[in-house]
C-alpha positions as CSV (number, residue, x, y, z in Angstrom):
1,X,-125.5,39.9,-121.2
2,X,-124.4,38.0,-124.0
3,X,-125.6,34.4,-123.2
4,X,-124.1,32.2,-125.2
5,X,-124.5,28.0,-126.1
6,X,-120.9,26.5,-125.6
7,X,-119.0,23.3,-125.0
8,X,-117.7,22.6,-121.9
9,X,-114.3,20.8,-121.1
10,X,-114.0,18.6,-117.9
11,X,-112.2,20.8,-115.0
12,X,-110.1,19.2,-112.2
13,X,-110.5,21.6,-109.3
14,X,-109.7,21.7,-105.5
15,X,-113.0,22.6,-103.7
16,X,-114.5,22.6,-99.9
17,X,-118.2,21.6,-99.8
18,X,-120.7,22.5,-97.0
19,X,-124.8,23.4,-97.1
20,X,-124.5,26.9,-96.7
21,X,-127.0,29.1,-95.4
22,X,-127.5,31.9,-98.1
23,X,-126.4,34.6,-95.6
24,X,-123.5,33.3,-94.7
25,X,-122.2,32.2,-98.5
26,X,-119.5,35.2,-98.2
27,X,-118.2,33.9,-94.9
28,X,-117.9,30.8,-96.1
29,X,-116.6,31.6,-99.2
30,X,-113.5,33.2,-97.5
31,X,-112.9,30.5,-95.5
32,X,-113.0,28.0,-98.2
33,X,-110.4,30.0,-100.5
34,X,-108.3,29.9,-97.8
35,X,-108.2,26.1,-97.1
36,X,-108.6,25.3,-100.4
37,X,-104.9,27.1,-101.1
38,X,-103.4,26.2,-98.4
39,X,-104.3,22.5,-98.9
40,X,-103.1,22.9,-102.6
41,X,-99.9,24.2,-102.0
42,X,-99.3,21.1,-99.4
43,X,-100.1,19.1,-101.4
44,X,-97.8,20.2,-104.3
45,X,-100.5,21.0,-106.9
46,X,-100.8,24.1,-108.8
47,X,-103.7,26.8,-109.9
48,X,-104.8,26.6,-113.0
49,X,-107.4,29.7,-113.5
50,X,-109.6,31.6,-111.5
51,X,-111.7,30.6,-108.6
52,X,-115.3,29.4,-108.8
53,X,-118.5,28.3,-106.5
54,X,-120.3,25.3,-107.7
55,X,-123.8,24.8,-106.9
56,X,-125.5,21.6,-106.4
57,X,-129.5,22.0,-106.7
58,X,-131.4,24.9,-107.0
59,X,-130.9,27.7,-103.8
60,X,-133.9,28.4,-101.0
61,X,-132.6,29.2,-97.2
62,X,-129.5,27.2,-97.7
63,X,-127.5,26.1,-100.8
64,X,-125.2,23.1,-101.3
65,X,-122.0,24.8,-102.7
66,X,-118.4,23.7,-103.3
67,X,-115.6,27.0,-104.0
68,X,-112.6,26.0,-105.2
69,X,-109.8,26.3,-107.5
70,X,-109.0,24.4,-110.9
71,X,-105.9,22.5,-110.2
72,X,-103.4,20.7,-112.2
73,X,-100.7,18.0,-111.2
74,X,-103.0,16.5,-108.8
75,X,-105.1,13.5,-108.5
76,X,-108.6,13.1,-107.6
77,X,-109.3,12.7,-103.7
78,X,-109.0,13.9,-100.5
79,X,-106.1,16.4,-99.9
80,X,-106.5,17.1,-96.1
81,X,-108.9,20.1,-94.2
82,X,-112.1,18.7,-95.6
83,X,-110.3,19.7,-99.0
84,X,-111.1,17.2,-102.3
85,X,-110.4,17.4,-106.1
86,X,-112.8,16.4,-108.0
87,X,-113.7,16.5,-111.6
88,X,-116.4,18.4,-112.8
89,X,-118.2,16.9,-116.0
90,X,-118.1,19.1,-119.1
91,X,-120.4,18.9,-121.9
92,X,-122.7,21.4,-123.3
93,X,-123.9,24.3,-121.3
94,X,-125.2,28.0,-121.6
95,X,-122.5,30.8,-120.4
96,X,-122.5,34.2,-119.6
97,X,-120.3,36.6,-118.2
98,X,-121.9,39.1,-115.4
99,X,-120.4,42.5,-115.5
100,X,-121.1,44.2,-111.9
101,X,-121.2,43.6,-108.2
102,X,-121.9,40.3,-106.8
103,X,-125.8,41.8,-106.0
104,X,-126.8,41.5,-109.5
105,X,-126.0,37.9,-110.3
106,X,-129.7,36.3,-108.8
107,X,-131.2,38.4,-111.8
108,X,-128.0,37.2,-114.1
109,X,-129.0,33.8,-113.4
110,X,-132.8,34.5,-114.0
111,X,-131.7,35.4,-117.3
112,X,-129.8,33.1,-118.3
113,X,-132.1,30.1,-116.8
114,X,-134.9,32.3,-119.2
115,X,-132.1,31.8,-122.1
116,X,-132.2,28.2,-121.4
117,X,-135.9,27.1,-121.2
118,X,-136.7,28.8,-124.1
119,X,-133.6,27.8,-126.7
120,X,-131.9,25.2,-125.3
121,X,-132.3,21.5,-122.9
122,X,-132.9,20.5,-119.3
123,X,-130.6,21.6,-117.2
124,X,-128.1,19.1,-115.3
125,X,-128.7,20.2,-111.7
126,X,-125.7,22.2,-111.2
127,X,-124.2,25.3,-112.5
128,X,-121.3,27.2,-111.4
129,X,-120.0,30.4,-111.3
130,X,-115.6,31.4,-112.2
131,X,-115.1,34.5,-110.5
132,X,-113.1,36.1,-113.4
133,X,-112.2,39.6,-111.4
134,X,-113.1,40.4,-107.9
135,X,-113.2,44.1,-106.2
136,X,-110.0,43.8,-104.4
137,X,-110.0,46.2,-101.5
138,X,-110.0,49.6,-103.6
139,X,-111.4,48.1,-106.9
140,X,-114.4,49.1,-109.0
141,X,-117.3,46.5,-108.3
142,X,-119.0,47.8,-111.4
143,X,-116.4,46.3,-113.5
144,X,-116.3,42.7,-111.4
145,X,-116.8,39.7,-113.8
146,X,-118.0,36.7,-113.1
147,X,-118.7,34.1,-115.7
148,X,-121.9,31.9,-115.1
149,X,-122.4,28.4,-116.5
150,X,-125.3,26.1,-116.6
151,X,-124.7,22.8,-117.7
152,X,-127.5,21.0,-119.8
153,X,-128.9,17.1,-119.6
């Protein structure tokens, strides 16, 4: 993995925030796709890359996670469902993109936390994850990527 010391920009994104148990992230991630599109369409507001989980806190039995969408043409609030926009700060972070199934990204992210403590800052407390490709029903999950981002203080 090429890890990587970048600059982030703020993103405006559509999300659905719960405390997740870890077992059931996929289930919920489904679920919040689905509200967080329809909600976006109603609301007249348009996609603006690809879909990401944002994590608030480090994970155990349960995680506090928003998925979403970045958005554009919308303001930030409540948009019905349990559906918000927010903003998430930018600023300087450590990136990497994960090449593989879904099962390898707890070691990607032990990596790239390695990355961090040793060359750059504190972390913020949050970190996300853009879910560049997916294995659509029939696709390769060898070739899935999913960029990972770790904000710094």
């Amino acid at each position: 993995m090429d890890v990587q010391l970048e600059t982030e920009p703020d993103r405006l994104v559509a999300v659905l925030r719960e405390k997740v148990a870890m077992d059931r992230l996929p289930e919920f991630y489904d679920r919040a796709y689905r509200a967080v599109g329809e909600a976006v369409a109603q609301a007249g507001g348009a996609v603006a890359g690809p879909a990401l989980g944002w994590y608030h806190g480090g994970p155990s039995a349960t995680v506090d996670v928003a998925a979403g969408l970045p958005v554009i043409g919308m303001s930030t609030g409540s948009i019905g469902g349990g559906v918000h926009v927010v903003r998430i700060p930018g600023g300087s972070a450590v990136t990497a993109v994960h090449t593989g199934p879904y099962d390898g990204l707890p070691a990607a992210w032990q990596e790239l936390e390695s990355w961090r403590a040793a060359n750059a800052g504190a972390g913020r407390g949050d970190f996300w994850e853009e879910y560049v490709s997916d294995p659509s029903p029939g696709g390769d999950p060898e070739l899935t990527e999913t960029r990972l981002v770790l904000p710094l203080a």
